[in-house]
N, C-alpha and C positions, 0 to 999 in steps of 0.2 A: 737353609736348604743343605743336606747330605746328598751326596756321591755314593752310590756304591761302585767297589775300586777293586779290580782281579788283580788278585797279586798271589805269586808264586809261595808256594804255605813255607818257606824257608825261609823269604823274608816278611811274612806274614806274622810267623811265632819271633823272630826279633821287634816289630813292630811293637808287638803286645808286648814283649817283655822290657819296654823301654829302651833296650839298649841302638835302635836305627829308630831313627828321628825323623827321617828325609826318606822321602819316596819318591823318586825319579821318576821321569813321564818325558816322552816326547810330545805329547800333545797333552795341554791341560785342560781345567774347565773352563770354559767362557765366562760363566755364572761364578758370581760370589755362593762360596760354601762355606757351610763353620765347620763341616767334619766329613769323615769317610767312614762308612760301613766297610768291614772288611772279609771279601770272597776268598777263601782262599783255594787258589785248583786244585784240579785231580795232582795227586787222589785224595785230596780231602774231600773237596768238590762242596764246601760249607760254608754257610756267613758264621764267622769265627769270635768277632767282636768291631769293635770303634774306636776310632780317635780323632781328638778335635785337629783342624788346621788353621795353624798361628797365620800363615802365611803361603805364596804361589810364586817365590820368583820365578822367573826365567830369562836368562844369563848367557852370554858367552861361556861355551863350555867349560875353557879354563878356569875362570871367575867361577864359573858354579860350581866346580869341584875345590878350588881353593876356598869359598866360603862354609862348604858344608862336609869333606870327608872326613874329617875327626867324629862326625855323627851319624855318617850317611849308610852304615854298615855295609859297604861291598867296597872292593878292590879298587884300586887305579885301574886294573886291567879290565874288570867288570863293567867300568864305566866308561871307558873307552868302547868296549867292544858295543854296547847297549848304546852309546851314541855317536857312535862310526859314522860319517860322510856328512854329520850334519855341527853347522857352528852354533848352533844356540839348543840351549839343553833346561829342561824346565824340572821341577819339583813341589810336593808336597810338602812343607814342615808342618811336622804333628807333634801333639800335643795330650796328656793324659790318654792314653790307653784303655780300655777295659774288655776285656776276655769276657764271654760270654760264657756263663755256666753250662749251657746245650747250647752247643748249635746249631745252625739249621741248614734247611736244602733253600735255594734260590726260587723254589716256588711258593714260598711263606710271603714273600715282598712282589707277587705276581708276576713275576718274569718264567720263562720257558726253557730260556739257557742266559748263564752269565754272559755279561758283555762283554767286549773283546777288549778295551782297556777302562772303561768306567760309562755309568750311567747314572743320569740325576733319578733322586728317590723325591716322589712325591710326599706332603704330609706325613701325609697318613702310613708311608711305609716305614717312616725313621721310629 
């Protein structure tokens, strides 16, 4: 099963371009996934491409930025701010990449509006 996963098209195209590995999340998936479709928002406002997920820790903050920010492509300061007031800090590590030659609009996988931080994709939508 895949996720499709809103994420901001700035760390969207690092995604894809390999270089940020880790996608941060305050709340993760319940459900085993092998990967994420990736939304990326206004103003792209497009499913952009995919990457597989090796793994879902979720860590004490500290620990989670001391095992992952050599890869996690955003700041000490980004991650603090993004997990402000809370002790346990979760992510996604990804894995192979693929950009999508067209992208598309979020009504191709039957949805009306992206989801506000991820939604499991049926079969049939991956």
């Amino acid at each position: 099963m895949k996720a499709l996963v809103s994420i901001h098209p700035r760390f969207a195209r690092l995604i894809l371009s390999g270089e940020k590995k880790c996608e941060y999340r305050r709340r993760l998936p319940t459900k085993p996934i092998s990967g994420i479709v990736i939304y990326a928002t206004s103003p792209v406002s497009r499913i952009i491409g995919e990457a597989g997920v090796e793994s879902m820790p979720f860590l004490e903050k500290g620990e989670l930025w001391r095992q992952t920010s050599s890869f996690g492509g955003i700041s000490k300061f980004e991650f603090e701010s993004y997990f402000y007031g809370m002790e346990m800090a979760g992510a996604l590590l990804l894995s192979h990449p693929v950009t999508y030659d067209h992208p598309f609009p979020i009504e191709k996988v039957g949805l009306v509006r992206p989801p506000q931080s991820f939604c499991y994709l049926s079969e049939e939508d991956e």
